[in-house]
C-alpha positions in Angstrom: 173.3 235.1 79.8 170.9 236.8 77.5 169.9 236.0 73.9 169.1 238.6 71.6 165.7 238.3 70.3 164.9 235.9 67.6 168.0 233.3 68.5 166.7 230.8 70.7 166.4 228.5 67.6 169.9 229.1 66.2 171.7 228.9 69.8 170.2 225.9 69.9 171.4 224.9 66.9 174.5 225.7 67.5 175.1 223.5 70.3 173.4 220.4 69.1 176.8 221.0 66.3 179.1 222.0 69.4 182.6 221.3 67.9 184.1 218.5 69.4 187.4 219.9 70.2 185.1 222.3 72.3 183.4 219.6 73.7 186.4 217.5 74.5 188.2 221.3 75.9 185.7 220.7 78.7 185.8 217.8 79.5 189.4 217.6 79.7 188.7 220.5 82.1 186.5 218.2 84.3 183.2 219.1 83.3 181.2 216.3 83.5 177.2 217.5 83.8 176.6 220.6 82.2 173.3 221.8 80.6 171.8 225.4 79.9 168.0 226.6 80.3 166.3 229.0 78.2 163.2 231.3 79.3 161.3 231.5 76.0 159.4 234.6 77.2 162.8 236.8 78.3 165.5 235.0 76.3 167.6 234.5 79.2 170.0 231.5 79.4 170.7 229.9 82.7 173.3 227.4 83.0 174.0 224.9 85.4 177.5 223.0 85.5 178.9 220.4 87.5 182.8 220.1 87.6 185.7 217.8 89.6 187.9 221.0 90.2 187.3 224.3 89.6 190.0 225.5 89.6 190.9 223.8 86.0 187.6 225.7 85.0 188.4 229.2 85.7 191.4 228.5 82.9 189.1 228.2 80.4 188.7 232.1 79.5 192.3 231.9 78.0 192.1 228.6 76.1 192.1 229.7 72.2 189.0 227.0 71.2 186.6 228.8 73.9 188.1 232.4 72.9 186.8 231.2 69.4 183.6 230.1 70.4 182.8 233.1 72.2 183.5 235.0 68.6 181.5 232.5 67.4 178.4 232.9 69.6 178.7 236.8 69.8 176.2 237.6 66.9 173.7 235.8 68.8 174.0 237.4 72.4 174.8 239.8 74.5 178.8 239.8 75.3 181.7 241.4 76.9 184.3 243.4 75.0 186.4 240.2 75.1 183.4 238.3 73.7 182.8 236.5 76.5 179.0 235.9 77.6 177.5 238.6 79.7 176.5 236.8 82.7 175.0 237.9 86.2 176.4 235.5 89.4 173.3 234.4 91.3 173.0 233.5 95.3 172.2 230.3 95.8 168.9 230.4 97.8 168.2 226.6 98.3 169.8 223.3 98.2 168.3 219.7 99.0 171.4 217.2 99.2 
């Protein structure tokens, strides 16, 4: 995901207010370890989540409370036509159990 420039502080802020029914959404969904990087210099945003099933994740795009969270976040960074983050799926290139 990319920030546009100048938001690092307000995403930031953002999230340390996430709304709790966001927060409980997932949850309920079986997140249980999720946190997001930033790359001061670029802006980029890399997140790393860890989840029971993910199948309940990939329902999320449909639930209204994240469709109105994306709205919410798309002043700050770069999004779909749905609103949804623009994000890139990266390879896995190592892994130490």
């Amino acid at each position: 995901m990319k920030l546009f420039p100048g938001f690092a502080e307000e995403y930031r802020r953002r999230h340390d207010e996430i709304w709790p029914e966001l927060s409980a959404l997932l949850k309920d969904a079986g997140i249980y370890d999720y946190s997001i990087f930033i790359d001061p210099d670029t802006d980029y945003l890399f997140g790393v989540m860890k989840t029971e099933d993910p199948k309940l994740t990939d329902q999320l795009p449909s639930n209204a409370v994240m469709q109105r969270w994306w709205r919410y976040m798309s002043d700050i960074m770069e999004t779909n036509p749905d609103n949804s983050p623009v994000t890139i799926p990266l390879k896995e290139v190592f892994y130490l159990a």
